[in-house]
C-alpha positions, 0 to 999 in steps of 0.5 A, spaced: 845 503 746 850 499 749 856 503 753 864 502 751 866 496 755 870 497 760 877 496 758 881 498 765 885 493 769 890 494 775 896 490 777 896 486 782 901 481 786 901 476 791 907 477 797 905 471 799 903 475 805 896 474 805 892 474 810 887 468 812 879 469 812 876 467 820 869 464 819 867 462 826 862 457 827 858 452 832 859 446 828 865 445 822 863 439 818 869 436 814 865 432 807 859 434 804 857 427 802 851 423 804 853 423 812 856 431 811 850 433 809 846 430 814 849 433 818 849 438 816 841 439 815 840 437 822 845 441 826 842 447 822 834 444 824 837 444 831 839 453 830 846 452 829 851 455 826 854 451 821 860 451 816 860 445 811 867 445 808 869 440 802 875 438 798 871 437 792 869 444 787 862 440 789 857 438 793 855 432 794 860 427 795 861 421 792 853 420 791 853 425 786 859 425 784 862 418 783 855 416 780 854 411 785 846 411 783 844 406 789 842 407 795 843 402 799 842 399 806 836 403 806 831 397 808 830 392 811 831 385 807 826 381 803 822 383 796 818 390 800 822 391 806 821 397 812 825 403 812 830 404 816 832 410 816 828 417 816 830 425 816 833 428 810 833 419 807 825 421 806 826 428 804 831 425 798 825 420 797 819 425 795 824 430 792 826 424 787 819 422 786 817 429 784 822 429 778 821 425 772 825 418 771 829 420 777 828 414 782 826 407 781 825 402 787 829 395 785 826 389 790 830 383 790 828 378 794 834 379 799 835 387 798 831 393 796 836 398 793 834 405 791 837 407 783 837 415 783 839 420 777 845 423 780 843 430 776 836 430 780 840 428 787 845 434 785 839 439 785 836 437 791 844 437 795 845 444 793 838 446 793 837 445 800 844 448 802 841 453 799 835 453 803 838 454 810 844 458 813 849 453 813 856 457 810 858 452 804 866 452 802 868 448 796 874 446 794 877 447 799 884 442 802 886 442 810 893 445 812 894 445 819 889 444 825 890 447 832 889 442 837 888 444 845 888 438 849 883 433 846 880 439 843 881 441 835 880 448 835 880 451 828 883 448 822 886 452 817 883 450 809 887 452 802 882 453 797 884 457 790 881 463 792 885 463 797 886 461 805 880 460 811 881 458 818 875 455 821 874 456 829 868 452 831 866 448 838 865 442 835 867 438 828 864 434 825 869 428 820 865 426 815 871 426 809 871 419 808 878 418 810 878 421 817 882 426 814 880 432 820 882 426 825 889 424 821 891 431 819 890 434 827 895 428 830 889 423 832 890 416 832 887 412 826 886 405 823 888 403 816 888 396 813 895 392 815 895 388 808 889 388 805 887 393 800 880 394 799 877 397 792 874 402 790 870 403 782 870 407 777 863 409 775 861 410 768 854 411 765 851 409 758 846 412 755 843 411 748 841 402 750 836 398 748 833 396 755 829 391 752 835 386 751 839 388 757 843 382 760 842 380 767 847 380 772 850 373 772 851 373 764 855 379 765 859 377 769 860 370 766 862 373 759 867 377 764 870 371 767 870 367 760 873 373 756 876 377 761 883 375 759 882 377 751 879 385 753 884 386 759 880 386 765 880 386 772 874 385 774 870 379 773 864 381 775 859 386 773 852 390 774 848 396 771 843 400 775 838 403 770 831 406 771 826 404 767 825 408 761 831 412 760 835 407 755 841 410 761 846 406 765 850 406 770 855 401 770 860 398 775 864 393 772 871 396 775 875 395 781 880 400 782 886 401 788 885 407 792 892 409 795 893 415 800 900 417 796 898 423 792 902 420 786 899 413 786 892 416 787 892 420 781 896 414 777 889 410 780 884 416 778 887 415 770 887 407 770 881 407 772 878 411 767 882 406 763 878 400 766 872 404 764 873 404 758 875 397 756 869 394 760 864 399 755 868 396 749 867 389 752 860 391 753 858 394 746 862 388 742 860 381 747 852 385 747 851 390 742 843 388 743 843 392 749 849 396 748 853 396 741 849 403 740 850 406 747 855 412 748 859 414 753 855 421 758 860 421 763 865 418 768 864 420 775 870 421 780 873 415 783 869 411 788 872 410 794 870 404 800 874 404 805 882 407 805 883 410 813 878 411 819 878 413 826 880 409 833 874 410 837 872 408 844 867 402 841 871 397 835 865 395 831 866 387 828 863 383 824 861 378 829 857 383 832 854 385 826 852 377 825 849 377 831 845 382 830 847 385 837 843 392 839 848 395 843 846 401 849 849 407 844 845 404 837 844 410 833 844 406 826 841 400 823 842 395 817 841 389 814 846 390 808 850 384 806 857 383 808 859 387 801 867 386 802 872 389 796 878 385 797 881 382 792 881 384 784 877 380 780 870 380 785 868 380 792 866 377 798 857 378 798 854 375 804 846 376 805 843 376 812 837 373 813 829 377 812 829 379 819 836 380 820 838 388 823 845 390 826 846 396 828 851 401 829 854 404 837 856 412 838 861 409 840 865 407 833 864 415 832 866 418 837 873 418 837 877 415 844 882 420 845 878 427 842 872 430 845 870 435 840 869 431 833 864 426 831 866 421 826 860 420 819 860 415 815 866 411 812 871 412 817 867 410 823 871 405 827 869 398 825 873 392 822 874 391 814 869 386 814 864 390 819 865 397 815 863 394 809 856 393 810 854 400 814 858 405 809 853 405 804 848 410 804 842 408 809 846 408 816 851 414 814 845 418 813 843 415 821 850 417 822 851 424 820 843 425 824 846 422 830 853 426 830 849 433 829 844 431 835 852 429 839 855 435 839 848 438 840 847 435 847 855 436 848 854 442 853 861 442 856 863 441 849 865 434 850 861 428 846 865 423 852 860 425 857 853 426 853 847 423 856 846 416 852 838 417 854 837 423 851 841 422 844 837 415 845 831 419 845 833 423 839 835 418 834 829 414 836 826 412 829 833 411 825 833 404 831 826 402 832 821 405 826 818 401 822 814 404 816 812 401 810 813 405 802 808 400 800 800 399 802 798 392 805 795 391 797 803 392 794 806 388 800 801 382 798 803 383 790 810 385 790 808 385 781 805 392 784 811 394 788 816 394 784 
């Protein structure tokens, strides 16, 4: 027989004296998107102590939590590219293959991008968090940092539960917006003029495949009927694993300000933009769409906002002439994806054997020795950012900025040797393995 329950309480009140938690580690990384986690993955493999902190009630960022659905940057150019980038990349790869309709490789002929099931990325996320001794800390917004010369020390975080201090030898910012650099007193870039958009995700469910538009005649339709159903952006996309009548649609662009306000105002429009971009897709396609309903609304998605000055600015012009730089620790070949005017955006391809890279020197940042920048926030120009911040290199990112504060015995990532991160990074530069058998490259029919 059941027992009475309980039916006791106290009373309490806070004083506003609350003391804050110490947690101490060797290494604090700030973001735990695709770039934090990588990082985070590999400094526990290097038996490091590990608090991975993120402002999000979740794990996984924007790749889980704005639905990007695509891995891009992740191979080499033409219909069945190379792989450019290994580590947690080929763990994610196998885990999404083992789990049904989670993963489908879409083979153009200039770009192979991976769609994922962003539920099944979520799993493996917190399933290998799980698995390793990293302190995850969720929700959790920075206050204060304590800077000692060019050290950051300890940054003290606000969670709802109440407040933490994190000491650690080594940081890693990875938060998309520089905000570990930005908030400890460090210099940081943000665009003079230019804006660049952000997107709302939204995903359908219940569509006919079979009769779903190409790319082109959706954005032709957008730009013929913008003007009647109000929106904004004249161009649009979905991503959709074969077989589970679900899309992931991009069709918005959306402004990402750094004012509290007007970040918020700009969450809310873009779920408005969402929503007249779905009503526009049910009524102009009701073959594919007209019985399609909304599953969810990711959290807005974030390109480009603040990033860091580092000791090496990466430019377009150096990712155009493929230069392979001492430092390289990341490759891509992803098209120029530059956001910056309302109704579209600027997409310039590179050719099939084209590769750029990214130095260490556009993640460490020039006047701080401890903190290692990942993704994002990197320091590079706005047309440069926009092909090295998709999921491919900041994957490479977040491996290198772990072996970085490895290999920082006198804890200052300035004075690293090059030759042994060189050593350690190897694969993410010059590997070149093939996903396809030699039978699959000759018949892309088989591949795709």
């Amino acid at each position: 027989m059941a027992g009475t329950p309980s039916t006791e309480t106290r009373i309490v009140k806070n004083n506003g004296n609350a003391p804050f938690q110490t947690i101490k580690a060797d290494i604090c990384v700030v973001g735990a998107g695709i770039a934090g986690m990588s990082a985070a993955l590999e400094a526990a493999k290097l038996g490091k102590k590990v608090v991975m902190v993120d402002s999000q009630p979740a794990l996984g960022g924007q790749a889980v939590n704005s639905i990007i659905a695509t891995f891009c940057g992740l191979f080499s150019n033409g219909t069945h590219g190379y792989q450019f980038t290994y580590g947690i990349a080929d763990d994610i790869m196998d885990y999404l293959a083992d789990q049904d309709q989670a993963i489908h490789f879409r083979n153009g002929p200039r770009t192979t991008v991976v769609y994922y099931d962003e539920v099944a990325l979520g799993r493996w996320v917190e399933e290998s968090i799980l698995k390793t001794s990293i302190t995850p800390i969720m929700g959790a917004m920075i206050l204060t940092s304590k800077v000692e010369g060019a050290r950051i020390t300890s940054v003290d975080f606000m969670t709802r539960y109440g407040a933490i201090t994190v000491e650690a030898d080594g940081f890693v910012d990875a938060s998309g917006d520089a905000a570990l650099l930005w908030n400890a007193g460090f210099e940081c870039r943000e665009p003079e003029k230019q804006t660049v958009f952000g997107t709302q995700m939204v995903v359908l469910e219940n569509i006919d495949e079979s009769q779903q538009p190409t790319r082109d005649v959706i954005g032709q339709r957008m730009k013929e009927k913008g003007d009647e159903y109000g929106l904004l952006r004249r161009e649009g996309l979905g991503f959709t694993i074969p077989g589970r009548g679900i899309a992931a649609m991009n069709m918005t662009h959306i402004e990402t300000p750094l004012e509290p306000v007007a970040a918020s105002q700009s969450a809310l429009e873009g779920k408005h933009q969402a929503s007249i971009a779905v009503d526009f897709l049910k009524k102009e396609f009701p073959a594919c769409f007209g019985k399609s309903r909304i599953r969810s609304f990711g959290l807005p998605g974030i390109r480009q906002t603040r990033w860091i000055v580092g000791q090496h600015h990466l430019t377009v012009d150096e990712l155009k002439s493929g230069k392979k730089f001492d430092d390289a620790i990341a490759r891509t070949a992803w098209p120029i994806e530059l956001h910056d005017h309302g109704d579209g955006h600027h997409w310039i391809t590179f050719d099939e054997d084209h590769v750029h890279y990214v130095p260490l020197g556009s993640l460490i940042p020039k006047t701080c020795e401890n903190v290692v920048a990942a993704g994002r926030c990197i320091d590079a120009d706005s047309a440069a950012l926009s092909s090295v911040r998709v999921m491919g290199p900041c994957i490479a990112m977040g491996m290198a900025a772990a072996h970085a504060l490895d290999l920082a015995e006198d804890g200052n990532v300035h004075t690293i040797d090059k030759n042994a991160l060189r050593e350690r990074v190897r694969d993410n530069v010059e590997k070149q393995r093939y996903r396809w058998t030699e039978e699959q490259l000759a018949n892309p029919v088989l591949a795709s």
